[in-house]
C-alpha positions as CSV (number, residue, x, y, z in Angstrom):
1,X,136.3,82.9,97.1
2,X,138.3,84.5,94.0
3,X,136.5,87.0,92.2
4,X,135.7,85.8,88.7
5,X,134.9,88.2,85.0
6,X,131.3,88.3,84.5
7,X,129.0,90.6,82.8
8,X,126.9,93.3,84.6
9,X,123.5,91.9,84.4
10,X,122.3,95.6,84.6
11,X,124.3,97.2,82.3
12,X,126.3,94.6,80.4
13,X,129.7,95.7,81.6
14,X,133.0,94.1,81.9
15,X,132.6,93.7,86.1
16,X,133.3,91.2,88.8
17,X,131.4,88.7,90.5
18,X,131.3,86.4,94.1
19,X,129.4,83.5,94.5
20,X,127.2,84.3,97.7
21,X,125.9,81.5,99.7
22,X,124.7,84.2,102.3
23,X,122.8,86.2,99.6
24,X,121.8,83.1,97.2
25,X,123.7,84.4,94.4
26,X,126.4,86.3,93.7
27,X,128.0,90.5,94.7
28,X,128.6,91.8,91.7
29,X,131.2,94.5,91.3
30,X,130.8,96.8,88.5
31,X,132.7,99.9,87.5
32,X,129.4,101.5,86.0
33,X,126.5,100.2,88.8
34,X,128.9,99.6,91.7
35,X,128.4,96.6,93.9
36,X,125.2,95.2,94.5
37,X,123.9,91.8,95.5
38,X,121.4,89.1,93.1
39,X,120.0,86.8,93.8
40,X,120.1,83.8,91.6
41,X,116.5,83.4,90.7
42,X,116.6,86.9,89.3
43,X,119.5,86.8,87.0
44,X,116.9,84.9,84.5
45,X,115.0,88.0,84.6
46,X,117.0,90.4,82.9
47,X,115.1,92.6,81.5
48,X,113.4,93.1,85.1
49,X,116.9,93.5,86.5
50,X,118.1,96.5,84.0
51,X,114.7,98.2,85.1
52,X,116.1,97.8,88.8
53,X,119.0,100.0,88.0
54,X,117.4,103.2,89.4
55,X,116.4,101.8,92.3
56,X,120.2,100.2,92.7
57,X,121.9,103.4,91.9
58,X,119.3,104.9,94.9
59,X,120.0,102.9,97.6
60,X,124.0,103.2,96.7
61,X,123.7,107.0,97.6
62,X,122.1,105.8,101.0
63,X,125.1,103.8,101.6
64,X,122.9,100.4,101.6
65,X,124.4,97.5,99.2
66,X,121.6,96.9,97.0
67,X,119.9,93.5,96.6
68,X,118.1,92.2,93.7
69,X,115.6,89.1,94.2
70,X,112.8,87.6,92.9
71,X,110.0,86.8,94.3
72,X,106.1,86.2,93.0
73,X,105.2,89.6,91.9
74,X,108.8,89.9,89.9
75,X,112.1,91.3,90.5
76,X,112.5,93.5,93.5
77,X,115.3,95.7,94.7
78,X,116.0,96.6,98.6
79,X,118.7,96.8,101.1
80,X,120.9,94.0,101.0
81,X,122.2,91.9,103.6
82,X,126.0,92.2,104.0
């Protein structure tokens, strides 16, 4: 798949995005948070997801791609799966 514009759900941005049937959702690629993996569910939590951008920018200096998700407690951010 093509890379298509799309706005950084964390930061607004002008960035990048991949649709993701391995990840349910898309890899986002932005110049500000870098490249990090959402799940679908959890791009309707926005203001959950610009809290996770600690926690993204984290796990980038470990060298992990981040992964944002949803799940019954709220958005949560771990180590993606590439």
């Amino acid at each position: 798949m093509l890379p298509e514009p799309a706005n950084c759900p964390m930061c607004g941005s002008a960035a990048e995005r991949i649709r993701s049937s391995q990840l349910r959702g898309y890899r986002y690629t932005c110049p500000r948070c870098g490249s990090f993996g959402i799940e679908t569910a959890a791009l309707g939590d926005m203001e959950a997801a610009m809290l996770a951008c600690q926690a993204v920018a984290r796990l980038r200096a470990y060298g992990h791609l981040p992964f944002i998700q949803r799940d019954k407690q709220g958005v949560r951010v771990g180590p993606g799966r590439t």
